[in-house]
N, C-alpha and C positions, 0 to 999 in steps of 0.2 A: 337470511344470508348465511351459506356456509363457512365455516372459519378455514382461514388461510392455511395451506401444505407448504411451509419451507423443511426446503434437506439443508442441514451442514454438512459439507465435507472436511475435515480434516488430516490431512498428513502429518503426521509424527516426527519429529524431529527431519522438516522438510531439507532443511539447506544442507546437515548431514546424510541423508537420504542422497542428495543430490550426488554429492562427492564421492561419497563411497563408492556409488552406480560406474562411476568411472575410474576408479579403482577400487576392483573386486578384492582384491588383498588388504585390504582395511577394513573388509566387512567386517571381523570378525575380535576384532582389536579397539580398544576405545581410541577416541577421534574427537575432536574439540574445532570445533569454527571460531576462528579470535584471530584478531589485527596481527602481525605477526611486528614487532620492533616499535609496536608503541607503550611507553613507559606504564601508563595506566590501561592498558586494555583489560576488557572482560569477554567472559564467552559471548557469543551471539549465538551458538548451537551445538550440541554436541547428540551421538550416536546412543543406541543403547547400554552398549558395554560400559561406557563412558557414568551415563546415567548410573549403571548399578553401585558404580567408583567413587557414588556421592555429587557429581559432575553437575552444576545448577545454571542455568543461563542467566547472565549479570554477573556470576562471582568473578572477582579476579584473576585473571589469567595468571600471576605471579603466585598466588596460592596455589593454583591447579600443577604449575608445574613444580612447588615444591613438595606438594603431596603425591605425585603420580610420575615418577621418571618417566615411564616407558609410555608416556600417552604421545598421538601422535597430534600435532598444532598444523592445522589449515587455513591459510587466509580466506576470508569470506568471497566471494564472487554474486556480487549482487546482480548483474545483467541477467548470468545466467538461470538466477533465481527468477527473477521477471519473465523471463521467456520461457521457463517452465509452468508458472502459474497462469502464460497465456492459455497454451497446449491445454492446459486443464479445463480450462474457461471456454473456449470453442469444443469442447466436448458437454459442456453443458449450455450451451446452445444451442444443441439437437433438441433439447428439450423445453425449451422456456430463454424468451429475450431476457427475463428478469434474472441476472449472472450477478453478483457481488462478488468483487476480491478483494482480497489486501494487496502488497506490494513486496510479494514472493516472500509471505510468510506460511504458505500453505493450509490456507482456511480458504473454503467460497461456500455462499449461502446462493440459492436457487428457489424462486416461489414460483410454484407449482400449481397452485391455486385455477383450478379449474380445468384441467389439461388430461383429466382421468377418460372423458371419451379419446382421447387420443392415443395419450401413451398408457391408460392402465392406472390402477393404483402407486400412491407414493414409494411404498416399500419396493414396489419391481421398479420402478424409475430409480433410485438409488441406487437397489442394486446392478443393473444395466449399465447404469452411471461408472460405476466402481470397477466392475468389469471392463468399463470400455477402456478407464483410464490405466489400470494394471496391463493391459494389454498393447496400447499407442506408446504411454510411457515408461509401464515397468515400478510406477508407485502404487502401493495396496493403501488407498485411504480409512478412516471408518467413517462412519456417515449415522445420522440421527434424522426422524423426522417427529417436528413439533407444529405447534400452531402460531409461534413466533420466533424469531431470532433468539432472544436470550438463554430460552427455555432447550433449544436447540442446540445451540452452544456449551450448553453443562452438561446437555445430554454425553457429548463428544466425546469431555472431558471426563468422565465415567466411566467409559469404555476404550480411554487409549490403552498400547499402542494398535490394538486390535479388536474388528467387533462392530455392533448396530446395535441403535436402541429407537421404540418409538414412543414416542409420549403422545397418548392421543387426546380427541378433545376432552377438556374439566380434568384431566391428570394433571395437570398444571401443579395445582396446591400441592398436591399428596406429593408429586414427584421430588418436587424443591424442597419437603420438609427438610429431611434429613441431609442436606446437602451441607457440607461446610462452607464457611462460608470464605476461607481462603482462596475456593477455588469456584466461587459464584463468579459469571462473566458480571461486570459491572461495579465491581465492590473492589477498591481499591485496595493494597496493602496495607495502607495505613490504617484505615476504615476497619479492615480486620482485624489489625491489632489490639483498635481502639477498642473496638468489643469485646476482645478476650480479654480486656482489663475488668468488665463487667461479668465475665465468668461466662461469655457468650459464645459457644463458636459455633453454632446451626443455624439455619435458615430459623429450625422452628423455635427456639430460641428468642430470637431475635423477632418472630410473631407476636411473643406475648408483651411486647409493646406497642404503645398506641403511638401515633404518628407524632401528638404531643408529647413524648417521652423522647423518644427517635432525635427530638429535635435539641436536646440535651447533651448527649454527644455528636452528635453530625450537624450541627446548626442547619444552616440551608438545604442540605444535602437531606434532610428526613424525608421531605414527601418525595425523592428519586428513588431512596432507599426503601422506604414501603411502598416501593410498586414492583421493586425490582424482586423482594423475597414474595410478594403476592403471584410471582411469575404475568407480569403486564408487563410489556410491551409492544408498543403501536408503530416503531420505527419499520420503515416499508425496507424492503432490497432493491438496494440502488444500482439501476443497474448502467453498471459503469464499463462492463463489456458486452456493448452493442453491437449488435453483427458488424457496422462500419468501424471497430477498434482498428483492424490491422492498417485500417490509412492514418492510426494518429503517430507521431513523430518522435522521436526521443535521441536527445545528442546528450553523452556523458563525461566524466572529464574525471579520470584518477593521478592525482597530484604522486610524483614520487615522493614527494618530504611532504609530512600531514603539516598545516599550517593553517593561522587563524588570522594572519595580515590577512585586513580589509582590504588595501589596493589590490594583492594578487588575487583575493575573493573576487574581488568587483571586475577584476580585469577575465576572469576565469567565466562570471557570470553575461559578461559585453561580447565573447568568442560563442559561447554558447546560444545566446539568443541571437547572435547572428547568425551562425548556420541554420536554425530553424527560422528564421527569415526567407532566406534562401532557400529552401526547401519548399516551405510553404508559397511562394511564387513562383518555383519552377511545378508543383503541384494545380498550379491554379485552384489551392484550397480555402476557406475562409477559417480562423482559429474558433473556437467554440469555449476552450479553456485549458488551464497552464498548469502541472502537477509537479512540483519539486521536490527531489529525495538527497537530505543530507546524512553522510555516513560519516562518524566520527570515528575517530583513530580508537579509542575503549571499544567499537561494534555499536555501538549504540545509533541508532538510526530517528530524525527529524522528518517528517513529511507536512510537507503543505499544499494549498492548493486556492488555486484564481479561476473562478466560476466562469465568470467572461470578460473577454477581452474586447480590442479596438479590431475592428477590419483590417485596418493600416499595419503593417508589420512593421514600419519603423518605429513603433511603440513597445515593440516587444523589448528592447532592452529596459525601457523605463519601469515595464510592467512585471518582468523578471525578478529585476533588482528590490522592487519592493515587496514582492514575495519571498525571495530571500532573508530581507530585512524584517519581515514579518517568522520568520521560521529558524531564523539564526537565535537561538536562547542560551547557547552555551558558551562557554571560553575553550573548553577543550579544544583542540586541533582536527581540522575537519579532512578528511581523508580521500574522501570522495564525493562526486555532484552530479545528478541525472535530470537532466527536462524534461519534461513529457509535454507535447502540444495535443490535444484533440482537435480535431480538425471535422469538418463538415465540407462535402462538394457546394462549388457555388450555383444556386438555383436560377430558372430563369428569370424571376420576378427581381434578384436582386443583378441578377445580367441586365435589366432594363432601367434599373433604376441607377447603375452605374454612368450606361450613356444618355439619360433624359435630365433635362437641366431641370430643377429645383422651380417649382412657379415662385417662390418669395425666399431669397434668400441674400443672405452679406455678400457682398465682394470681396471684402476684405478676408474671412474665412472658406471660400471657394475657392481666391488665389491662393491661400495658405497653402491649402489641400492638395491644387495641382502640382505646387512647387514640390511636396512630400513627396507626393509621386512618381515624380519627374527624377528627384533624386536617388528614389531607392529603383528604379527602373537601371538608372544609369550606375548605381553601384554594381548590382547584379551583372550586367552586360560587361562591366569590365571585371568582376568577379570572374565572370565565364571563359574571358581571353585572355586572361593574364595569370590567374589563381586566382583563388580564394583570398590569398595572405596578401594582394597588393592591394587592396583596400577595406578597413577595417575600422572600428570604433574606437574614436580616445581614448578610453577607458580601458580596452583591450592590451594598451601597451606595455602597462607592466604583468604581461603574463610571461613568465620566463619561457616557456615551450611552448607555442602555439599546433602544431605538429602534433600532440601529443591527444587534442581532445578527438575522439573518433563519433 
């Protein structure tokens, strides 16, 4: 069996990258992405110049701006971050279904894994890649190719903010000896510190322990940890942009006053999965699964996500809400809220099994079922003729501006 081809791509200081692009006169000037009027904000991104200025993603905004007058402060724009990391993603779908991304942090992983009669060795797929995407969108990524994710990922990180590296097969070892271990993907901060209290900061280092040692300071964490400096891993690329992405759904909602009341959450999250109700029945779509993105007033960003969901879209607020409640971990004031529904078209097997009665089933939860039906049929239709806003969720009503979620 040949070992697997994944490429990383990554962008450089993506969200900055972004902004600049749209004004050319900051190019050249440091540049900070941070909440702009919230008390405790920290950076979420900043520019080169910025970078050489000492500029750390996390630190404090209230530091940054007493160390650096002349820096300029940009509020974040997460959509447009998202809709750029699509653009990217449909360019490497020229190449392979297998697309991984984040959630417009500018990284995507690509497995390649068998595609050389077609497109050619990895390294021209890369580069091809890179080209195409400097050219649709004007970002110069660098790119790495390994025989897994991780090893790929450090590779990246080696060669920001410009450049290619490849690791091929059984470089694994040799590659990740010398790597520090601050900036190994998988090895948390903490993890790192912890070993440099042990006089440890390399991979290889950290080899000349046995996994029974490893487990002395990392408790649980040792056998993740001696696989992860062995350069193993088996986690596959998920691919989560499949050529049907552009039919999945997403309604978002940026609160003028960041705020952490429950009722206005709940009522923020009741508008929200209503329109994607709505949506998803004027699509004649079936949901597939539910991805939630929390931005906090500091920049700091929550993601969650509901694998699968009910048929019935009058569930989507019950199913929402507990993904939120699953995802909500902090007090800080939340700033921003985006849904994502994936969606799948409906099949004709399950077109038949909608109109063909059931050979053994309850009454009692068949009439249930109609009556759901019945209702959200009947909300939608007067949705259609009157607004949106003349029929809406309980829960919806203490949202102060309804108008506002787009």
């Amino acid at each position: 069996m040949s070992p697997r081809s994944i490429i990383h791509l990554n962008i450089a200081d993506f969200a900055a990258r972004l902004e600049t692009m749209a004004s050319p006169a900051l190019k050249e000037r440091p540049v900070v992405i941070a909440p702009l009027g919230a008390p405790r904000a920290v950076v979420y991104d900043m520019n080169e110049p910025a970078f050489r200025e000492g500029v750390r993603k996390r630190m404090p905004l209230s530091q940054v701006l007493s160390r650096h007058r002349r820096i300029r402060v940009l509020p974040p724009r997460f959509n447009r971050y998202v809709q750029a990391m699509k653009e990217i993603a449909k360019q490497g779908l020229a190449f392979t279904p297998a697309v991984e991304s984040g959630m417009g942090d500018g990284h995507l992983f690509l497995d390649i894994t068998g595609t050389t009669r077609l497109y050619g060795p990895g390294p021209d797929v890369a580069f091809r890649l890179k080209k195409a995407i400097k050219k649709q969108i004007g970002l110069d990524p660098v790119w790495s190719l390994a025989t897994n994710k991780l090893v790929a990922k450090a590779a990246t990180r080696l060669v920001k903010p410009l450049g290619e590296y490849i690791v091929g097969p059984g470089e694994e070892a040799d590659f990740l000896a010398p790597f520090p271990l601050k900036l190994l993907p998988g090895i948390s901060r903490h993890e790192a510190r912890t070993a440099a209290r042990f006089n440890l900061e390399t991979v290889f280092h950290l080899r000349q322990l046995t996994q029974a040692q490893l487990a002395i300071p990392f408790g649980d964490r040792a056998y993740v940890i001696h696989r992860i400096i062995q350069g193993v891993d088996t986690n596959p690329v998920r691919a989560d942009f499949a050529p049907n992405r552009a039919s999945d759904l997403m309604v978002d909602h940026e609160f003028a006053t960041d705020t952490n009341d429950q009722d206005e959450l709940k009522a923020c999250i009741a508008l929200l999965s209503g329109r994607l109700s709505r949506d998803l029945a004027r699509r004649r779509a079936c949901p597939r699964g539910l991805s939630l993105c929390l931005s906090y007033a500091d920049g700091i960003q929550h993601h969650g996500k509901s694998p699968r969901m009910r048929d019935a879209t009058l569930f989507m607020f019950s199913q929402a809400w507990a993904l939120f409640v699953r995802t909500w971990k902090r007090r800080v004031r939340i700033r921003h809220i985006s849904l994502v529904c994936s969606t799948m078209p409906v099949r004709m097997d399950q077109a038949l099994m909608s109109v063909q009665a059931d050979l053994f089933h309850a009454p009692d939860k068949k009439f249930k079922k109609d009556k759901m039906c019945m209702v959200q049929r009947a909300a939608i239709q007067i949705g259609e003729r009157f607004g949106s806003g003349m029929i809406t969720l309980g829960a919806a009503l203490n949202m102060p501006d309804e108008s506002a979620v787009t």
